[in-house]
C-alpha positions as CSV (number, residue, x, y, z in Angstrom):
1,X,-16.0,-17.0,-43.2
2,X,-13.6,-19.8,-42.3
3,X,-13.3,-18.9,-39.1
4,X,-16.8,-18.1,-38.3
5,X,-17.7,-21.7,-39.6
6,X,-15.4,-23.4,-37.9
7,X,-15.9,-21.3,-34.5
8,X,-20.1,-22.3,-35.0
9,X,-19.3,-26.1,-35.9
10,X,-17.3,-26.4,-32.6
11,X,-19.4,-24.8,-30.6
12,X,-23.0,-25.9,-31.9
13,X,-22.2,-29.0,-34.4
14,X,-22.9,-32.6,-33.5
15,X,-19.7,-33.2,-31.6
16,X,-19.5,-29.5,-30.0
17,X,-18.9,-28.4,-27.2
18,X,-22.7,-27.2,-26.4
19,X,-24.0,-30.5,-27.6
20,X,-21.9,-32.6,-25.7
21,X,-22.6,-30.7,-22.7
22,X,-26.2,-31.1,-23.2
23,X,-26.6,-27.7,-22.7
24,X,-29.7,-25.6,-24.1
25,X,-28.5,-22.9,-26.3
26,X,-31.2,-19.9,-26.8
27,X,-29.7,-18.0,-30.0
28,X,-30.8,-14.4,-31.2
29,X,-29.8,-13.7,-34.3
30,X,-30.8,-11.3,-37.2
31,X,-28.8,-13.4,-39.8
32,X,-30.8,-16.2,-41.1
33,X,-27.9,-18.2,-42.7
34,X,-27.6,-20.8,-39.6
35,X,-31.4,-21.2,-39.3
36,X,-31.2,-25.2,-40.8
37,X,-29.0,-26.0,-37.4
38,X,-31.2,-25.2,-34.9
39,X,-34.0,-28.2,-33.3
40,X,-36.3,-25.3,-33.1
41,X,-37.5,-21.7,-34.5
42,X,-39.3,-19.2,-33.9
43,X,-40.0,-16.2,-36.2
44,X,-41.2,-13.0,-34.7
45,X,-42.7,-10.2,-36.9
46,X,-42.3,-6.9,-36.2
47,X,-45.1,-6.0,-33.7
48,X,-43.2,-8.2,-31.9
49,X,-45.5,-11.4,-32.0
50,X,-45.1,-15.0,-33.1
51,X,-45.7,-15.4,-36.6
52,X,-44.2,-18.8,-36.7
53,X,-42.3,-21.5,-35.0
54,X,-41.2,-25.6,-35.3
55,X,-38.5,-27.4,-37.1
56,X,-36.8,-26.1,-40.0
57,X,-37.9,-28.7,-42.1
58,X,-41.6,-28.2,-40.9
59,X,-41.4,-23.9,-41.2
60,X,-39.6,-24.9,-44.9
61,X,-42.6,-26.3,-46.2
62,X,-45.4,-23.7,-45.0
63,X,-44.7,-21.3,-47.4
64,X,-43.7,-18.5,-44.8
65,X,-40.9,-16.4,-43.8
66,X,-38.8,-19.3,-43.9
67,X,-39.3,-21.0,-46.5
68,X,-39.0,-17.6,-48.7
69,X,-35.6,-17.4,-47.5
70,X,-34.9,-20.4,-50.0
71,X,-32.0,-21.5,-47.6
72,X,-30.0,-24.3,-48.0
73,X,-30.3,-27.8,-45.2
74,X,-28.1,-27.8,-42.5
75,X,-24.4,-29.2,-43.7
76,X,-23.1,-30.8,-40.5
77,X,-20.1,-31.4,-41.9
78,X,-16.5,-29.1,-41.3
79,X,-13.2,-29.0,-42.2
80,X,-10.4,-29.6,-39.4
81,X,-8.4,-26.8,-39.3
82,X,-6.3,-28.6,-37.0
83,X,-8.5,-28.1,-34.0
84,X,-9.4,-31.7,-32.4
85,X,-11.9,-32.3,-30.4
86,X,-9.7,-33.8,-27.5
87,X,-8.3,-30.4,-27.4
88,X,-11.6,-28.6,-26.3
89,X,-12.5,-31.1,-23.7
90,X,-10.6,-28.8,-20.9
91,X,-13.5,-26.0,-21.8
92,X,-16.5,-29.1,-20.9
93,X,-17.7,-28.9,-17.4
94,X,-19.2,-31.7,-15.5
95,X,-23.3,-31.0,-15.6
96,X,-23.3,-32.3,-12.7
97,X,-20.7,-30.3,-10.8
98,X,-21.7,-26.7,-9.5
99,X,-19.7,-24.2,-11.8
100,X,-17.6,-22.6,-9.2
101,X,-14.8,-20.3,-9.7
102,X,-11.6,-21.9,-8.4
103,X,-10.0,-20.4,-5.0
104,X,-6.3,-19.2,-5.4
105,X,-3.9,-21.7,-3.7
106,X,-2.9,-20.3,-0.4
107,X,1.0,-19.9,-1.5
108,X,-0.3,-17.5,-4.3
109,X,2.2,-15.2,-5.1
110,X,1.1,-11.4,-6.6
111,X,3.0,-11.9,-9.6
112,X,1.9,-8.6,-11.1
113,X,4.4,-7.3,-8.2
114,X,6.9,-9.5,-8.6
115,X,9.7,-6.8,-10.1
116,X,8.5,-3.7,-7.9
117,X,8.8,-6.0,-5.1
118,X,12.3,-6.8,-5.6
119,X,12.7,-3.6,-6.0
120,X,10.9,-2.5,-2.7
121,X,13.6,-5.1,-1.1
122,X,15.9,-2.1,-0.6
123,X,16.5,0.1,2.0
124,X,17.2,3.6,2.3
125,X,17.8,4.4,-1.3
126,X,19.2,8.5,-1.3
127,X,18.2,8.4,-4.8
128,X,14.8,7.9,-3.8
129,X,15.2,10.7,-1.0
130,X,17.0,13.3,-3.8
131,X,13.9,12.3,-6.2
132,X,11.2,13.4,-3.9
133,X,12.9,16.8,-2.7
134,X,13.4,17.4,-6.2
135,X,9.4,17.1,-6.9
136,X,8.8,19.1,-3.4
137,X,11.4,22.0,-3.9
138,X,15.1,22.1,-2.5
139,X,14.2,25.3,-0.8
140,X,11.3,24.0,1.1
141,X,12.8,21.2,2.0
142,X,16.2,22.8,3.4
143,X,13.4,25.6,5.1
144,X,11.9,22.5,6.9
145,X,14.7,21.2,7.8
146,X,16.3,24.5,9.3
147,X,12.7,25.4,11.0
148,X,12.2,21.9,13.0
149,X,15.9,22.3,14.2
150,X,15.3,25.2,15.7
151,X,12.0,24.1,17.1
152,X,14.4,21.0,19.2
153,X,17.0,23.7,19.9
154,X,14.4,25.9,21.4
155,X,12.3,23.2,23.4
156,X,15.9,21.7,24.3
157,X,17.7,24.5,25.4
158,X,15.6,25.7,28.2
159,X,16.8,22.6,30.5
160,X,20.4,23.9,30.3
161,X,19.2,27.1,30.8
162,X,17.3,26.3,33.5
163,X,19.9,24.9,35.3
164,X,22.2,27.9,34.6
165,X,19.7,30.0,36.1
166,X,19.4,27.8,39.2
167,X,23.0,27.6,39.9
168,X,23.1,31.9,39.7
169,X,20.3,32.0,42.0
170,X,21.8,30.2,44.5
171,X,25.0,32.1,44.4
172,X,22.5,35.8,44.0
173,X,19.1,35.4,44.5
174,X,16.4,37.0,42.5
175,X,19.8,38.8,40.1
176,X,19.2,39.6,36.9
177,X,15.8,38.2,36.9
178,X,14.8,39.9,34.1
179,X,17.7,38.7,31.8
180,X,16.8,34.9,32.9
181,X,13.2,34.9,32.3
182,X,13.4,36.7,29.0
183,X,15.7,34.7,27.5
184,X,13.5,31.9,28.9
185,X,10.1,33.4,27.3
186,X,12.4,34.2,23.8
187,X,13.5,30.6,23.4
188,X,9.6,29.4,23.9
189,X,8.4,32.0,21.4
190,X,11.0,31.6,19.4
191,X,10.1,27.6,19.2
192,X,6.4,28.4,18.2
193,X,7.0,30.3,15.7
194,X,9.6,27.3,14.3
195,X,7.3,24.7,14.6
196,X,4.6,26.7,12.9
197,X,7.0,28.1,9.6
198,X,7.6,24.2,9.5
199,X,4.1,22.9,9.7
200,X,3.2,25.7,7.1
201,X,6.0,24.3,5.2
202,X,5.3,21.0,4.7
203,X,1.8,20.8,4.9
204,X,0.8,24.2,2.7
205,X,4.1,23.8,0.2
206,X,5.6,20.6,0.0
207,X,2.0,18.5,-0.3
208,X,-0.1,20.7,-3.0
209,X,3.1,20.1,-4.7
210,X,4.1,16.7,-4.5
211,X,0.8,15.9,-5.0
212,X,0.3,17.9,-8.2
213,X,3.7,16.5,-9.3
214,X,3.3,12.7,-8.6
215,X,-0.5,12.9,-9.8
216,X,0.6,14.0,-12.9
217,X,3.6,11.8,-13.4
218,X,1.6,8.4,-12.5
219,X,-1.2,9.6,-15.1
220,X,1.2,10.5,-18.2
221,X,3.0,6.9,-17.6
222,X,0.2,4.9,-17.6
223,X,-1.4,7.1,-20.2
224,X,1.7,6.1,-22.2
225,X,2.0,2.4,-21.3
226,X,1.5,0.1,-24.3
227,X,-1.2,-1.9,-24.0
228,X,1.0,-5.3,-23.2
229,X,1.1,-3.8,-19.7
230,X,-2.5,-3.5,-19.1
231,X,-2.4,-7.5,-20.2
232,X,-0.1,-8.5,-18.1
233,X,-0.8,-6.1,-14.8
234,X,-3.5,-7.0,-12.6
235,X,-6.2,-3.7,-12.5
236,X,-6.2,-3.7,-9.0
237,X,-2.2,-3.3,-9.4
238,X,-3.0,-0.3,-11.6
239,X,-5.9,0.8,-8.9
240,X,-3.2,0.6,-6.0
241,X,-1.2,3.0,-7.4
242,X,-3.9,5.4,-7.9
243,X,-5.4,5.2,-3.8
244,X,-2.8,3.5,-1.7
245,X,0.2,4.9,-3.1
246,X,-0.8,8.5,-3.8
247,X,-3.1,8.8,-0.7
248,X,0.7,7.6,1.2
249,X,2.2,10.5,-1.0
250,X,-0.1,13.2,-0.2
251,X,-0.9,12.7,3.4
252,X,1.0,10.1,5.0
253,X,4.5,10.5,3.7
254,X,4.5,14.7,4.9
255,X,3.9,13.6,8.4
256,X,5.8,11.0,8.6
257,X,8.6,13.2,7.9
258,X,7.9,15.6,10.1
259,X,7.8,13.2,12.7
260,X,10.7,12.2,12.1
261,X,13.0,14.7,11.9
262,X,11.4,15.9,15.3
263,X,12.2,13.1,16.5
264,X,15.7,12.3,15.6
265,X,16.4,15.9,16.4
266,X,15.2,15.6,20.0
267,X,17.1,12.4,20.0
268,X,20.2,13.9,19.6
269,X,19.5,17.1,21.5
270,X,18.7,14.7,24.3
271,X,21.9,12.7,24.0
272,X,23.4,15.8,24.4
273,X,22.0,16.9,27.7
274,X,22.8,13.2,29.0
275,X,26.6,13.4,28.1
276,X,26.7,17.1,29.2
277,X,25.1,16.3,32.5
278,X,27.3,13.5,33.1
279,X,30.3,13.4,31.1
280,X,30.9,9.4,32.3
281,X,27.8,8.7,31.1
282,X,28.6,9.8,27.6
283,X,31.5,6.7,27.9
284,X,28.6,4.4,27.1
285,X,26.9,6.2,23.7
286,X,29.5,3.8,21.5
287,X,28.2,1.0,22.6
288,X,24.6,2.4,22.8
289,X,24.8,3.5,19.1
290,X,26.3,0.1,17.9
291,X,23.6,-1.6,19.8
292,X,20.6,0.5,18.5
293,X,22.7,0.4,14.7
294,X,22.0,-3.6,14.5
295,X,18.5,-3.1,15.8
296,X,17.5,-1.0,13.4
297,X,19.1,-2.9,10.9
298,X,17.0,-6.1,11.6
299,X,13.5,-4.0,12.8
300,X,13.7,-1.7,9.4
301,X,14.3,-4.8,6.7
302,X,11.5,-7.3,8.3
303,X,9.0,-4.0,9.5
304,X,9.6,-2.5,6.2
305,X,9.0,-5.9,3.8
306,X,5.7,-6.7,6.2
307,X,4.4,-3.1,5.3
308,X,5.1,-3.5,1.7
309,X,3.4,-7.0,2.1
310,X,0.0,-5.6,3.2
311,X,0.2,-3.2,0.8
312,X,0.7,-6.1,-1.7
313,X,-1.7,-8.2,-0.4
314,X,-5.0,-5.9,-0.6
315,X,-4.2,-5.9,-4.7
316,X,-6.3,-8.7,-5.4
317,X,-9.2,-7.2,-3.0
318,X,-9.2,-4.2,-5.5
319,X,-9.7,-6.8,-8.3
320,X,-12.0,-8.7,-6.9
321,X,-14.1,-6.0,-6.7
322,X,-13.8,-4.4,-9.7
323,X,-14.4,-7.3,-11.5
324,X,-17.6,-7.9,-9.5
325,X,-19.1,-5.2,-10.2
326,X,-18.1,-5.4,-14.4
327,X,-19.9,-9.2,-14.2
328,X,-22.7,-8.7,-11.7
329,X,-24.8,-9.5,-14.2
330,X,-22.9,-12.9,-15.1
331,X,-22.4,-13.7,-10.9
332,X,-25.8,-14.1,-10.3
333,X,-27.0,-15.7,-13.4
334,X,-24.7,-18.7,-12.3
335,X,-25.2,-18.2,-8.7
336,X,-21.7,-17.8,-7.5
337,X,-22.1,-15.4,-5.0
338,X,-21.6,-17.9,-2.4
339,X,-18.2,-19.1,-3.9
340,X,-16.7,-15.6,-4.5
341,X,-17.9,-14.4,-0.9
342,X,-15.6,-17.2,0.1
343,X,-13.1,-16.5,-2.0
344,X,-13.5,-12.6,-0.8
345,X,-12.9,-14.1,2.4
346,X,-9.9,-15.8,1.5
347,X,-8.1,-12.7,0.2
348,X,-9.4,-11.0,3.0
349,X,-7.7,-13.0,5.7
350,X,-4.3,-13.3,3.6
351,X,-4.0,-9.5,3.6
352,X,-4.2,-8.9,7.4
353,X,-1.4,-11.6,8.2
354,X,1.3,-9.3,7.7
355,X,-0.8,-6.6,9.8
356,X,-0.5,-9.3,12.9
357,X,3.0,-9.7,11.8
358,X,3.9,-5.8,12.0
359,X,2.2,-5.4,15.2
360,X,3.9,-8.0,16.4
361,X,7.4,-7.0,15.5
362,X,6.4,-3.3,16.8
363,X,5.8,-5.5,20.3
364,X,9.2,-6.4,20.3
365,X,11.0,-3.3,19.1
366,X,9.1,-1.9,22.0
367,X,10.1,-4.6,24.9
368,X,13.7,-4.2,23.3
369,X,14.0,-0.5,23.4
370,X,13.2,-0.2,26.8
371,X,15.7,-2.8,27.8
372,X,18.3,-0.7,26.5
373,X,17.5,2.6,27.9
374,X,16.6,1.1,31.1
375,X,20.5,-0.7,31.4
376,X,21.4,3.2,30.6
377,X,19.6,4.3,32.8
378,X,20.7,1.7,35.8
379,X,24.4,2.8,34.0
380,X,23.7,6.6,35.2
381,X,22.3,6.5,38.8
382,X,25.4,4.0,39.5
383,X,27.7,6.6,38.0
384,X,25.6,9.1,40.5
385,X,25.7,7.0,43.1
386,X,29.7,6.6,42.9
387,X,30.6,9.6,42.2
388,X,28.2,11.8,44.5
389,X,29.9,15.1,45.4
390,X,31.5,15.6,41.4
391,X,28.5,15.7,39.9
392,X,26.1,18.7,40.3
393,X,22.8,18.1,41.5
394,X,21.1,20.3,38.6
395,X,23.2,18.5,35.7
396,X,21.5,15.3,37.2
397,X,17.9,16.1,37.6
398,X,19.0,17.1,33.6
399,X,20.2,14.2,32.9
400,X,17.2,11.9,34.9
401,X,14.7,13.7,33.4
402,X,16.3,13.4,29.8
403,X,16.8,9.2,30.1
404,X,13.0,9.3,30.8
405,X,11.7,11.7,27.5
406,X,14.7,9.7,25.4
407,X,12.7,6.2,25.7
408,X,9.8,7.3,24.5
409,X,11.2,9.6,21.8
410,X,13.6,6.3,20.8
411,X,10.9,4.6,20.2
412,X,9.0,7.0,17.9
413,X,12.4,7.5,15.8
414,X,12.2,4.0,14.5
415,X,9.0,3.8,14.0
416,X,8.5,7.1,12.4
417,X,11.6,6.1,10.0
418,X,10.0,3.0,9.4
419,X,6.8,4.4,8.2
420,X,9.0,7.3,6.3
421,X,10.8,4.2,4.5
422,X,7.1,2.7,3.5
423,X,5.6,6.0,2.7
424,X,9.2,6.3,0.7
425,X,8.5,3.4,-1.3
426,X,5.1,4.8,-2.9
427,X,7.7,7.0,-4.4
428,X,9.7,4.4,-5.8
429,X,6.9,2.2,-6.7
């Protein structure tokens, strides 16, 4: 009762906060205990209608419903229960001023994110790696693995093979024709039927479940969080992890590793051919490696933090919303629609800066990429050049054609192993 007394003094007594705002305060109430406060009343019956209305003191001396309550006048006075008045004025709002919801400063930082971000800061955790074959299977992973290396193998081979055949030919014409294009049409049905046990793989096995696995595990946690992390976490935290994050799990992160290891595969089946076709060539993959070692180093930590910073950023977009649509009700009885579609806006514009960022980053990895292979590829037809008559004609067509197909395929290593590292980090998140 102490509380409820003091909690109606300071909000409807002479010096609350309602009163001093001058603001008109329509009360419904079936208790009739704080009827000697209000200025006016009005007492319906139960058809609904007016039965009475006026001033307490004027229904208190008509003999009606009011005055049969037999209630007590109104007792302005209340005890301080060490709650001053100066203390409320941060509640009071100007009359005057539009009630707007404040914009977030533009150097607002997701706090709610603030340890899973740190965490997010590293690179190429194993553990991480381990975890999610674990939840996939160890045998379909290792099955993947095994089919999409034969798939390179098998789309790889056929250019040494090729050449083989072309050297025989020239020495026997039309010999053993039989032998070269059978082992030609094996190693082209053999790499079918890799590439489709490894498609079936990873997207009939490993993603039902993963998926089942990682729903399950993000439900039972927050299921079992205590409720001082649903105070202090942001709902559209809670949401991410719910679309974002399990939409990366169950259909991004699958192809992005199958991408990848078809990639890097071809990669190194490619550097292969090179240093096979011209063994002087091969002199130069040290200092090709080192080279493409520190640019990965610096593309992977800034492409990697710019990712998890979109991801980041579109948090408060999911809390925006959600809480728009709780107090709909409450946004257009004080007419802030214009001031949250700013704000909207706002949050909208902050999430697609690291978005420019990325793509701009993925410019440069491009323009740098082809730099390097190009000063390998100027490093070859010199080596040709120089040493025409020791270096077979076939090998070099091999080796050419190879130095074209490895720019591009480069390319779509890093940035297949950078969205494998994002997709990654759903995982750890």
């Amino acid at each position: 009762m102490d509380t409820e007394h003091q909690v109606f003094h300071n909000l409807f007594g002479l010096d609350g906060i309602f009163r001093r705002q001058a603001t008109t305060v329509v009360l419904s109430s079936s208790s009739s205990k704080r009827l000697p406060y209000a200025d006016h009343i009005i007492v319906l019956n139960d058809r609904g209608q007016i039965e009475e209305q006026g001033s307490f003191a004027e229904l208190n001396q008509k003999g009606g419903h009011v005055s049969g309550l037999d209630l007590p006048p109104a007792d302005w006075r209340t005890r301080n229960y060490g709650v001053s008045t100066s203390s409320l004025d941060h509640l009071l709002v100007n009359p005057s001023q539009d009630v707007i919801p404040s914009l977030p400063p533009a150097k607002e930082v997701i706090e709610d994110a603030e340890t899973e971000f740190e965490a997010n800061k590293r690179t190429g955790d194993l553990t991480i790696y381990a975890f999610y074959a674990r939840s996939v299977g160890v045998f379909a992973v290792v099955t993947f693995v095994v089919a999409i290396s034969a798939y390179v193998f098998c789309i790889s081979f056929p250019q040494i093979w090729l050449g083989w055949w072309a050297t025989a030919n020239s020495k026997a014409p039309n010999d053993n024709l039989g032998y070269w294009l059978g082992i030609y049409a094996l190693l082209g049905v053999a790499g079918l039927l890799s590439l489709v046990v490894s498609c079936w793989q990873i997207i009939i096995t490993m993603v039902p479940q993963s998926g089942a696995n990682f729903h399950w595990k993000l439900l039972n946690t927050v299921l079992r969080a205590p409720i001082s992390f649903f105070a202090t976490t942001d709902t559209g935290v809670t949401l991410n992890r719910f679309s974002q994050d399990l939409q990366l799990i169950d259909m991004d992160l699958p192809i992005s590793a199958l991408n990848f290891f078809t990639a890097l595969i071809l990669c190194v089946a490619q550097l292969i051919l090179i240093g096979v076709s011209s063994v002087y060539a091969a002199i130069s993959f040290p200092v090709f490696i080192i080279a493409l070692y520190f640019i990965q180093k610096y593309y992977l930590r800034t492409s990697r933090q710019l990712r998890f910073l979109d991801l980041e950023a579109k948090s408060p977009l999911y809390s925006q919303f959600t809480e728009m649509m709780a107090g709909l009700t409450t946004i257009r009885a004080f007419a802030w629609q214009n001031a949250l579609e700013t704000k909207n806006r706002f949050l909208l514009d902050r999430s697609q800066k690291p978005f420019y960022l990325l793509f701009s980053v993925q410019r440069w990895l491009q323009l740098v990429l082809d730099l390097l292979v190009a000063a390998v590829a100027v490093m070859l037809i010199i080596l040709v050049v120089e040493l025409r008559g020791f270096l077979s004609g076939a090998y070099v067509g091999v080796a050419l054609l190879n130095i074209i197909l490895f720019s591009q395929h480069l390319k779509l290593v890093l940035q297949f192993w950078t969205m494998l590292e994002i997709h990654i980090g759903a995982v750890c998140r």
